[in-house]
Backbone as a printed PyTorch tensor [residue, N CA C, xyz], in Angstrom:
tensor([[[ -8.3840, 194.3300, -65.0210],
         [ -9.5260, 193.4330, -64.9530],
         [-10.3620, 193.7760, -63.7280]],

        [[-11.8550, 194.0270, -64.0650],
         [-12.8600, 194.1720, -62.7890],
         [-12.9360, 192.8800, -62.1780]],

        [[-12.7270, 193.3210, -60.4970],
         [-12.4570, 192.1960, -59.0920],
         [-12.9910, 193.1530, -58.4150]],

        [[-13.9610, 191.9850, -57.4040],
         [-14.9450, 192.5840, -56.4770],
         [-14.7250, 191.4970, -55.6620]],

        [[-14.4970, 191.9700, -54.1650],
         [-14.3860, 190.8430, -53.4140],
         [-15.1800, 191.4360, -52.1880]],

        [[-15.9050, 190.0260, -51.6740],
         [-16.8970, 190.5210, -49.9410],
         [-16.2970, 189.9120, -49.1440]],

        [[-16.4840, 190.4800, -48.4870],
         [-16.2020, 190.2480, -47.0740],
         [-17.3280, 190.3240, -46.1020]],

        [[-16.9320, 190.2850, -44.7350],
         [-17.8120, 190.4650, -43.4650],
         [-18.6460, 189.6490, -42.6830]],

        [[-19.3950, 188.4720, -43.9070],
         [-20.2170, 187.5240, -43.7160],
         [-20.0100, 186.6140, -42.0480]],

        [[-21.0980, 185.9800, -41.6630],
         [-20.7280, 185.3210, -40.7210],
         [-21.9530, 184.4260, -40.1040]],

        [[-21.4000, 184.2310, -38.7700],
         [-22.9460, 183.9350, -37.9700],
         [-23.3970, 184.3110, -37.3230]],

        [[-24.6790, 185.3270, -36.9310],
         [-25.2620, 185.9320, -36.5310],
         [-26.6940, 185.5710, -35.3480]],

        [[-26.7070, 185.7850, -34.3680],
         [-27.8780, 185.4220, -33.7250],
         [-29.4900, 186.3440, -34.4870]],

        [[-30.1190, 185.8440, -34.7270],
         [-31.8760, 186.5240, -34.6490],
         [-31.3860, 187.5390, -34.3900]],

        [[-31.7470, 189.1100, -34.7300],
         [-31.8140, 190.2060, -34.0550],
         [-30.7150, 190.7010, -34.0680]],

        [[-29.7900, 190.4770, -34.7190],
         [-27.7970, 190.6680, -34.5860],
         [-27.9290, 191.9060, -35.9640]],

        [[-26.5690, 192.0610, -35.8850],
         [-26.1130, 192.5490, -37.1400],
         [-25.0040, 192.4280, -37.7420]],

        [[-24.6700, 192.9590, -39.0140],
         [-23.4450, 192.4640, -39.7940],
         [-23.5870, 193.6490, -40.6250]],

        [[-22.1150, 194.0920, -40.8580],
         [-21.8220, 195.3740, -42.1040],
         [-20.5350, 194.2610, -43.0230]],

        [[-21.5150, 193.7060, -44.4660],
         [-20.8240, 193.4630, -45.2050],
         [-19.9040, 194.5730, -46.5530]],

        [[-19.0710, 194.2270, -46.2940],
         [-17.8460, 194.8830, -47.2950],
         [-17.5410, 194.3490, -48.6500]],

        [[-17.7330, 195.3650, -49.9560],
         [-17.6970, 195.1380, -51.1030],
         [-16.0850, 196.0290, -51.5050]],

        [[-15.2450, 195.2470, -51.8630],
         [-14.0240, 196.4100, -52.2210],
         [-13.6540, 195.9120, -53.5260]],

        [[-13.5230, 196.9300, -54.5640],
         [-13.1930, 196.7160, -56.0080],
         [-12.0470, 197.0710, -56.2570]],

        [[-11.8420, 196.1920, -57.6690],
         [ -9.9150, 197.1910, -58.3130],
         [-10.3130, 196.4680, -59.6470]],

        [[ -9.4710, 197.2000, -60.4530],
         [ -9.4940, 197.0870, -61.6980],
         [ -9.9830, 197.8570, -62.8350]],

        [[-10.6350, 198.9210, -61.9990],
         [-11.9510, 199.3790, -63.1890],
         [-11.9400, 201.4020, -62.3880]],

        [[-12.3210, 202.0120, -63.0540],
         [-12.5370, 203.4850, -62.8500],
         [-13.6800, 202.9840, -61.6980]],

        [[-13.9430, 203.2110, -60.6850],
         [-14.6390, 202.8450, -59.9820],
         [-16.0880, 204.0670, -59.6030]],

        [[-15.8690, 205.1240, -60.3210],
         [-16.7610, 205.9100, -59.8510],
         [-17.6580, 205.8260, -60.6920]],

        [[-17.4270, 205.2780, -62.0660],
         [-18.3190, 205.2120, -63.3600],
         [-19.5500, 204.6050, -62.7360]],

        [[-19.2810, 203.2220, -61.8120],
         [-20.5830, 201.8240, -61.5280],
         [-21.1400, 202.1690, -60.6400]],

        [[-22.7650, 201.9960, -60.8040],
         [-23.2560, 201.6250, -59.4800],
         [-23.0250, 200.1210, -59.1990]],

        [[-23.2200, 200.0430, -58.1250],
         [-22.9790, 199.4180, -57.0260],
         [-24.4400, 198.2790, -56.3060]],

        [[-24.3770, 196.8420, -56.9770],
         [-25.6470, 196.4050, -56.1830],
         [-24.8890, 195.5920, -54.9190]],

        [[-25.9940, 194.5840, -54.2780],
         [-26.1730, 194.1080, -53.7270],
         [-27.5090, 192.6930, -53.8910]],

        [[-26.8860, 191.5390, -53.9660],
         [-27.9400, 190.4860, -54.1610],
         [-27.6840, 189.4220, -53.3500]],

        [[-28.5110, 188.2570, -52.9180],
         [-28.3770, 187.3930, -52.4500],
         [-29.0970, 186.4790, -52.6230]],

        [[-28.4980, 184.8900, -52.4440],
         [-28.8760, 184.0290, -53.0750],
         [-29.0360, 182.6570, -52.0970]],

        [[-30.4280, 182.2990, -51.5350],
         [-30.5640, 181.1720, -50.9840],
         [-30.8750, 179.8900, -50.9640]],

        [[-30.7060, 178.5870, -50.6090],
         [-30.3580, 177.8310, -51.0600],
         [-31.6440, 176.9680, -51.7470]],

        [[-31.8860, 176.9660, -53.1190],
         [-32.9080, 176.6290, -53.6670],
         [-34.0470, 177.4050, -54.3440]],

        [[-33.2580, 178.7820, -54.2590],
         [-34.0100, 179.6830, -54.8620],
         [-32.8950, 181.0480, -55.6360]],

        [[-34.0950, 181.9370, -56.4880],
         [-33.3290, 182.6290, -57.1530],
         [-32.6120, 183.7650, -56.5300]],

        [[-31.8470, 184.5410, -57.1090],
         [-30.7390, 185.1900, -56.8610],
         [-31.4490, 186.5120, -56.6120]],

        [[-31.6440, 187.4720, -55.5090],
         [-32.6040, 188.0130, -55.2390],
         [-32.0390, 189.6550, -54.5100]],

        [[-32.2880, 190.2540, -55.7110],
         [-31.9270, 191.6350, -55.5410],
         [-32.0450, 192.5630, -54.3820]],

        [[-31.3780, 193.0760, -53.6690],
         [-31.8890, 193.6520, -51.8520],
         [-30.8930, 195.3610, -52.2130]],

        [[-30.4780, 195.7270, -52.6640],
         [-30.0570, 197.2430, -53.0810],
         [-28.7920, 197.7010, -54.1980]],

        [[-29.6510, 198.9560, -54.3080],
         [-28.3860, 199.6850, -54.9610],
         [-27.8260, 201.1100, -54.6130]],

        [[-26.6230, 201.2550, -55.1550],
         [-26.1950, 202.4250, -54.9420],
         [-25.4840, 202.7490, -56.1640]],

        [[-26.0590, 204.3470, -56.6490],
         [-25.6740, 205.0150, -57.7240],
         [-23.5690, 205.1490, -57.6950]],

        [[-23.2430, 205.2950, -59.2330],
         [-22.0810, 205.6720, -58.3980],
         [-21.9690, 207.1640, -58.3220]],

        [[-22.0780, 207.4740, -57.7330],
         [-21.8210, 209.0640, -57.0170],
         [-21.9750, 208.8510, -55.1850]],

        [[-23.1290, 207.8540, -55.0770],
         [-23.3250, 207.3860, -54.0870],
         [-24.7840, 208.0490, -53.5970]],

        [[-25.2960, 209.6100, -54.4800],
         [-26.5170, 210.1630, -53.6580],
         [-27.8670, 209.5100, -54.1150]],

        [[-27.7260, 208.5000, -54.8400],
         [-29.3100, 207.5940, -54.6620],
         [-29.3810, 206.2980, -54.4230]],

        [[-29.9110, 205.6900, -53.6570],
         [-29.9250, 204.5180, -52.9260],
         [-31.3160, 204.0080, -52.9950]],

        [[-31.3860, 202.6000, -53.8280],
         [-32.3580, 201.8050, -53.5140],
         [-33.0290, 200.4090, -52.7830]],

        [[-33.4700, 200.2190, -52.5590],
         [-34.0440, 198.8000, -51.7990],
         [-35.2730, 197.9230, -51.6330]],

        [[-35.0850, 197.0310, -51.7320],
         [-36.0470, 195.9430, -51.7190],
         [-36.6900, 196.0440, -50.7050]],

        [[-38.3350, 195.5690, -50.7170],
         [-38.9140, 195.9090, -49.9010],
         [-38.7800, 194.8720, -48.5250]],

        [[-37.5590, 193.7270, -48.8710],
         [-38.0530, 193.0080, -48.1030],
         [-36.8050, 193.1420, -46.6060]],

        [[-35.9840, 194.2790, -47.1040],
         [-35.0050, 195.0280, -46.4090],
         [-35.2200, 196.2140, -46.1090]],

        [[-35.5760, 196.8640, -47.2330],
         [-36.0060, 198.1350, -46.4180],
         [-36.1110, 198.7140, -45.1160]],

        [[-35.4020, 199.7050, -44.2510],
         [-35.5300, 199.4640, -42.5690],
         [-34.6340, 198.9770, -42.0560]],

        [[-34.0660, 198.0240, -42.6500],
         [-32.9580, 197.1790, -41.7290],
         [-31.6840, 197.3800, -42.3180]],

        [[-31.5600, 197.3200, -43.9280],
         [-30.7090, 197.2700, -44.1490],
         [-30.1020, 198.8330, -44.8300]],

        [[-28.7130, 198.9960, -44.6290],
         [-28.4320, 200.4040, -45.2900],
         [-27.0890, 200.2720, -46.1770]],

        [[-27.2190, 200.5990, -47.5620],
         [-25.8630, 200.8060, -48.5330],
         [-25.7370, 201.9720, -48.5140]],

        [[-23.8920, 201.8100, -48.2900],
         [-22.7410, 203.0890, -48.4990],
         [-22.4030, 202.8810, -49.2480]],

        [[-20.7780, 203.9010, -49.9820],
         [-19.9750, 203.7660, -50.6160],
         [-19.3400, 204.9730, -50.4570]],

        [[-17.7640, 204.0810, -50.0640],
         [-16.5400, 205.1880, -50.0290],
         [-15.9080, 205.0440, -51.0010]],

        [[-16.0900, 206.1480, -51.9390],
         [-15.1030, 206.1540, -53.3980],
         [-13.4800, 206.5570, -53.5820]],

        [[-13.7880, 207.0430, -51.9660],
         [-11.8420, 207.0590, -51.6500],
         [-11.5910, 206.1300, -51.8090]],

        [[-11.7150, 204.6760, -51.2370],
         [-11.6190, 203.7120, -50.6420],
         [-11.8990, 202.2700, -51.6980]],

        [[-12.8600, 202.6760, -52.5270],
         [-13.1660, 201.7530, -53.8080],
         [-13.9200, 200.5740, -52.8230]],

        [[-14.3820, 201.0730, -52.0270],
         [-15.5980, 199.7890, -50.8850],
         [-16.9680, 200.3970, -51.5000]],

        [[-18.1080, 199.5040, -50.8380],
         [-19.5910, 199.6030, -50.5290],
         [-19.6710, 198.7660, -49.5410]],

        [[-20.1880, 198.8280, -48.8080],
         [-21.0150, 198.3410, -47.8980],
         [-22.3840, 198.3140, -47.4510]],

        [[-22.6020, 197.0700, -46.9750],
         [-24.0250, 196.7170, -46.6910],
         [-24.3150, 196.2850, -44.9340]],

        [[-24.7280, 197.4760, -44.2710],
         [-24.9720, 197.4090, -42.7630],
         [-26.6650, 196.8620, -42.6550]],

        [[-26.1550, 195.8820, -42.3560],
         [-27.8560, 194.8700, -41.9550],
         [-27.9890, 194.5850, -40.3760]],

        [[-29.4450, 195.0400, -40.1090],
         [-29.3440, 195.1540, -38.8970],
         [-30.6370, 194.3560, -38.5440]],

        [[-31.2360, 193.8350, -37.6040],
         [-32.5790, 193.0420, -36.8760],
         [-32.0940, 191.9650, -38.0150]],

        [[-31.6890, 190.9730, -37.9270],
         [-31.1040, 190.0380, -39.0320],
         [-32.2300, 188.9820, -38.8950]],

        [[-32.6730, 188.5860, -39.4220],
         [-33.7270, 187.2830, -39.3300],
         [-33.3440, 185.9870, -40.2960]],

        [[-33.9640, 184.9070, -39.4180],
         [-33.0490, 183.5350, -40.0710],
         [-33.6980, 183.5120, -41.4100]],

        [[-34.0960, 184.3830, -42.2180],
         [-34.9560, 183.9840, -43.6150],
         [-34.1290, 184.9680, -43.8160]],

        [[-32.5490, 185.7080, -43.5380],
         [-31.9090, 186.3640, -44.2530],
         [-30.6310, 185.6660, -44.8900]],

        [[-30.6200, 184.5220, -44.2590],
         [-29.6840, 183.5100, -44.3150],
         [-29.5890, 183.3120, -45.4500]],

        [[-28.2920, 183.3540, -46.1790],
         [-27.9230, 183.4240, -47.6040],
         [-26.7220, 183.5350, -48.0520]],

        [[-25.9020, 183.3590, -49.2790],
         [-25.5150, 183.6940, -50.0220],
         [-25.2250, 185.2370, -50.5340]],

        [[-24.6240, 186.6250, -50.2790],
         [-24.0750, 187.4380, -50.4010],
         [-23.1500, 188.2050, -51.2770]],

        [[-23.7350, 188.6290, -52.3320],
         [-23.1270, 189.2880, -53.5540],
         [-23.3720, 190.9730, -54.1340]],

        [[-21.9280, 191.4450, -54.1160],
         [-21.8460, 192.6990, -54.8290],
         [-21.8300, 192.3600, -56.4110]],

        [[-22.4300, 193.5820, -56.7700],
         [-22.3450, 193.4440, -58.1390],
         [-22.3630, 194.8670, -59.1260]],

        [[-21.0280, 194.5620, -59.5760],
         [-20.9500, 196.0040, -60.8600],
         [-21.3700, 196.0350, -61.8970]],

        [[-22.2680, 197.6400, -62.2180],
         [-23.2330, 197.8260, -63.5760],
         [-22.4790, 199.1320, -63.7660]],

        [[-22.6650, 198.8880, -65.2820],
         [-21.7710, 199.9500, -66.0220],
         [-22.4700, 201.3120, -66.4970]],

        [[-23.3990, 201.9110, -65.5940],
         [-23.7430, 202.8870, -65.8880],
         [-24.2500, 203.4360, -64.3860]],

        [[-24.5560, 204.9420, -64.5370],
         [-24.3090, 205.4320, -63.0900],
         [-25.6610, 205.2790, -62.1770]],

        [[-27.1530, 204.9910, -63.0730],
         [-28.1830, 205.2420, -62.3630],
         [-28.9190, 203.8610, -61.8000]],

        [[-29.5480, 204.0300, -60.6060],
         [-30.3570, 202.3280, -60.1800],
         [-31.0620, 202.3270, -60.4240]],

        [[-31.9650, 203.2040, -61.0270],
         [-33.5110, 203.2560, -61.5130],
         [-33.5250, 201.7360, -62.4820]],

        [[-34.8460, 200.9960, -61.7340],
         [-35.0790, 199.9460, -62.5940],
         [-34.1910, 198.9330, -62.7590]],

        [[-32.9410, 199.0470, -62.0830],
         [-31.6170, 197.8990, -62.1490],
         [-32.0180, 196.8420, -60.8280]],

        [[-32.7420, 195.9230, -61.0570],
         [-32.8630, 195.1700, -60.1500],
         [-32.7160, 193.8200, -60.5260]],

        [[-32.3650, 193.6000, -61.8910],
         [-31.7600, 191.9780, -62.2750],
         [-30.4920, 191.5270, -62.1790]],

        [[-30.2530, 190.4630, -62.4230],
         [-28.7110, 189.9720, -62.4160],
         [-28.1990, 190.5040, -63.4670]],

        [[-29.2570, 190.3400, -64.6570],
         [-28.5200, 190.8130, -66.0020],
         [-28.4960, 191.9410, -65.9430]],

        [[-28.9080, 192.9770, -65.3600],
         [-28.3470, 194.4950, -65.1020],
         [-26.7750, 194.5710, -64.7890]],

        [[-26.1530, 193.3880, -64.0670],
         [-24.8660, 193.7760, -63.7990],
         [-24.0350, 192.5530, -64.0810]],

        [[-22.4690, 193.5410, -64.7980],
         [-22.3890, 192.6590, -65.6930],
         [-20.5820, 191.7100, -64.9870]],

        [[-20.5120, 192.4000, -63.1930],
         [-18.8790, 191.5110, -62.8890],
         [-19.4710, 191.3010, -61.2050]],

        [[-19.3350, 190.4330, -60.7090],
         [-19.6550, 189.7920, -59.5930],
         [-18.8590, 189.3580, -58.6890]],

        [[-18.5760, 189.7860, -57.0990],
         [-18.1370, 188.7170, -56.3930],
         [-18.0020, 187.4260, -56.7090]],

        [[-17.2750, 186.7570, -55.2330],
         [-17.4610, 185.3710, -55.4330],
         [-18.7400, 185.2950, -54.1580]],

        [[-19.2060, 186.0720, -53.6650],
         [-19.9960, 185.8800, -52.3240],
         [-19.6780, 185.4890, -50.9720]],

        [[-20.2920, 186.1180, -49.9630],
         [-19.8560, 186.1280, -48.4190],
         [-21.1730, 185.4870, -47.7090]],

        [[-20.7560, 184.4360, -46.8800],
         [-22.1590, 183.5400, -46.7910],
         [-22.7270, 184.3600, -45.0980]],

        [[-24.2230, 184.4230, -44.8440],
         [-24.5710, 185.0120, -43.9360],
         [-25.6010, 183.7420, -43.4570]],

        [[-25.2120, 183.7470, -41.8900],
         [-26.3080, 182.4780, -41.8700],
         [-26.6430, 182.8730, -40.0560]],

        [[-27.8340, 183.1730, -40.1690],
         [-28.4900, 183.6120, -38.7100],
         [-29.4290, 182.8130, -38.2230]],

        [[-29.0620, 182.4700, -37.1150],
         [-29.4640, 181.1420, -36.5390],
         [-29.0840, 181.6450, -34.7050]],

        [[-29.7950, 180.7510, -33.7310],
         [-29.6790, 181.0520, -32.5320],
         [-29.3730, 179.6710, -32.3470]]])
Protein backbone atom coordinates (compact mmCIF):
# COMPACT_ATOMS: atom_id res chain seq x y z
CA UNK A 1 0.00 0.00 0.00
CA UNK A 2 1.27 3.68 -1.08
CA UNK A 3 2.34 5.76 2.42
CA UNK A 4 3.83 9.06 2.27
CA UNK A 5 4.68 10.62 5.36
CA UNK A 6 6.21 14.57 6.11
CA UNK A 7 8.03 15.56 8.23
CA UNK A 8 10.22 18.71 9.20
CA UNK A 9 7.42 21.26 9.66
CA UNK A 10 7.68 23.77 12.43
CA UNK A 11 8.02 27.35 13.64
CA UNK A 12 9.94 29.52 11.90
CA UNK A 13 10.87 33.25 12.35
CA UNK A 14 10.25 35.77 8.99
CA UNK A 15 13.33 35.15 6.98
CA UNK A 16 14.14 31.47 8.55
CA UNK A 17 14.18 28.31 6.86
CA UNK A 18 12.93 24.76 6.89
CA UNK A 19 13.86 21.53 4.63
CA UNK A 20 10.65 19.55 4.70
CA UNK A 21 10.92 15.68 4.25
CA UNK A 22 8.64 13.51 2.08
CA UNK A 23 9.59 9.61 2.63
CA UNK A 24 7.50 6.88 0.81
CA UNK A 25 7.00 2.88 1.01
CA UNK A 26 4.80 0.80 -0.55
CA UNK A 27 4.99 1.48 -4.16
CA UNK A 28 8.08 1.15 -6.93
CA UNK A 29 9.06 4.52 -6.08
CA UNK A 30 10.95 5.59 -9.11
CA UNK A 31 7.82 5.20 -11.42
CA UNK A 32 6.09 8.82 -9.46
CA UNK A 33 6.74 12.12 -9.65
CA UNK A 34 6.80 13.71 -6.74
CA UNK A 35 4.62 17.06 -5.78
CA UNK A 36 4.44 19.32 -3.24
CA UNK A 37 1.16 21.41 -2.10
CA UNK A 38 -0.06 23.41 0.58
CA UNK A 39 -3.01 24.30 2.13
CA UNK A 40 -4.07 27.46 4.21
CA UNK A 41 -6.51 28.05 6.42
CA UNK A 42 -9.61 29.06 4.40
CA UNK A 43 -8.40 28.61 1.19
CA UNK A 44 -7.61 26.15 -1.59
CA UNK A 45 -5.03 23.56 -1.68
CA UNK A 46 -2.29 25.26 -3.61
CA UNK A 47 0.28 23.68 -5.74
CA UNK A 48 4.17 25.09 -5.00
CA UNK A 49 6.36 22.08 -6.99
CA UNK A 50 7.24 19.15 -8.69
CA UNK A 51 9.70 16.71 -9.26
CA UNK A 52 9.87 14.21 -12.17
CA UNK A 53 10.64 10.76 -11.03
CA UNK A 54 14.06 10.45 -12.31
CA UNK A 55 14.45 13.61 -10.44
CA UNK A 56 16.10 15.78 -13.70
CA UNK A 57 13.01 18.16 -14.10
CA UNK A 58 11.78 20.31 -11.51
CA UNK A 59 8.92 22.64 -11.39
CA UNK A 60 7.52 25.64 -9.43
CA UNK A 61 5.08 28.01 -8.63
CA UNK A 62 5.66 31.31 -9.15
CA UNK A 63 4.90 32.24 -5.85
CA UNK A 64 8.10 30.15 -4.58
CA UNK A 65 10.15 30.22 -7.12
CA UNK A 66 13.74 31.52 -5.61
CA UNK A 67 13.15 30.40 -2.30
CA UNK A 68 12.09 27.27 -2.48
CA UNK A 69 14.09 24.06 -3.89
CA UNK A 70 12.78 20.17 -4.54
CA UNK A 71 15.10 17.09 -4.31
CA UNK A 72 14.78 13.55 -4.42
CA UNK A 73 16.90 10.71 -3.16
CA UNK A 74 15.69 7.54 -4.85
CA UNK A 75 18.15 5.57 -2.73
CA UNK A 76 16.42 6.72 0.09
CA UNK A 77 12.61 6.80 -1.21
CA UNK A 78 12.60 10.79 0.34
CA UNK A 79 11.88 14.29 -1.49
CA UNK A 80 12.39 17.13 0.00
CA UNK A 81 11.39 20.61 0.08
CA UNK A 82 14.27 23.27 1.27
CA UNK A 83 12.36 26.66 1.80
CA UNK A 84 14.27 29.41 2.49
CA UNK A 85 13.39 33.62 3.21
CA UNK A 86 10.10 32.01 4.75
CA UNK A 87 7.36 34.66 4.95
CA UNK A 88 4.29 34.62 7.32
CA UNK A 89 1.90 34.22 4.07
CA UNK A 90 3.84 30.82 3.83
CA UNK A 91 2.18 29.66 6.82
CA UNK A 92 0.32 26.52 6.03
CA UNK A 93 -0.57 23.22 5.82
CA UNK A 94 2.20 20.94 3.99
CA UNK A 95 1.67 18.08 1.58
CA UNK A 96 3.58 15.54 -0.62
CA UNK A 97 1.85 14.05 -3.17
CA UNK A 98 2.22 10.87 -5.55
CA UNK A 99 1.30 10.88 -9.43
CA UNK A 100 1.54 7.90 -11.35
CA UNK A 101 3.37 8.87 -14.22
CA UNK A 102 6.94 10.19 -14.63
CA UNK A 103 6.48 13.78 -16.19
CA UNK A 104 5.35 17.40 -14.30
CA UNK A 105 4.51 19.06 -17.32
CA UNK A 106 1.07 20.58 -16.62
CA UNK A 107 0.58 18.47 -13.21
CA UNK A 108 -0.35 21.19 -11.03
CA UNK A 109 -3.84 19.94 -9.55
CA UNK A 110 -4.77 17.86 -6.70
CA UNK A 111 -6.47 15.63 -9.10
CA UNK A 112 -3.17 15.07 -10.88
CA UNK A 113 -2.12 13.07 -7.83
CA UNK A 114 -3.67 10.33 -6.82
CA UNK A 115 -1.96 9.19 -2.66
CA UNK A 116 -1.21 11.96 -0.17
CA UNK A 117 0.42 12.65 3.08
CA UNK A 118 -1.25 13.40 6.12
CA UNK A 119 0.64 16.98 6.13
CA UNK A 120 3.40 18.84 8.18
CA UNK A 121 2.11 22.20 9.49
CA UNK A 122 4.56 25.31 8.81
CA UNK A 123 3.72 28.42 10.63
CA UNK A 124 6.17 31.58 10.46
CA UNK A 125 5.59 34.10 12.71
CA UNK A 126 8.10 36.39 14.84
Amino acid sequence: QLQLVESGGGLVQPGGSLRLSCAASGFTWDYYRIGWFRQAPGKEREWLSCISSSGSTTTYADSVKGRFTISRDNANNTVYLQMNSLKPEDTAIYYCAAGDTSSCRFRVKPTDYGSWGQGTQVTVSS
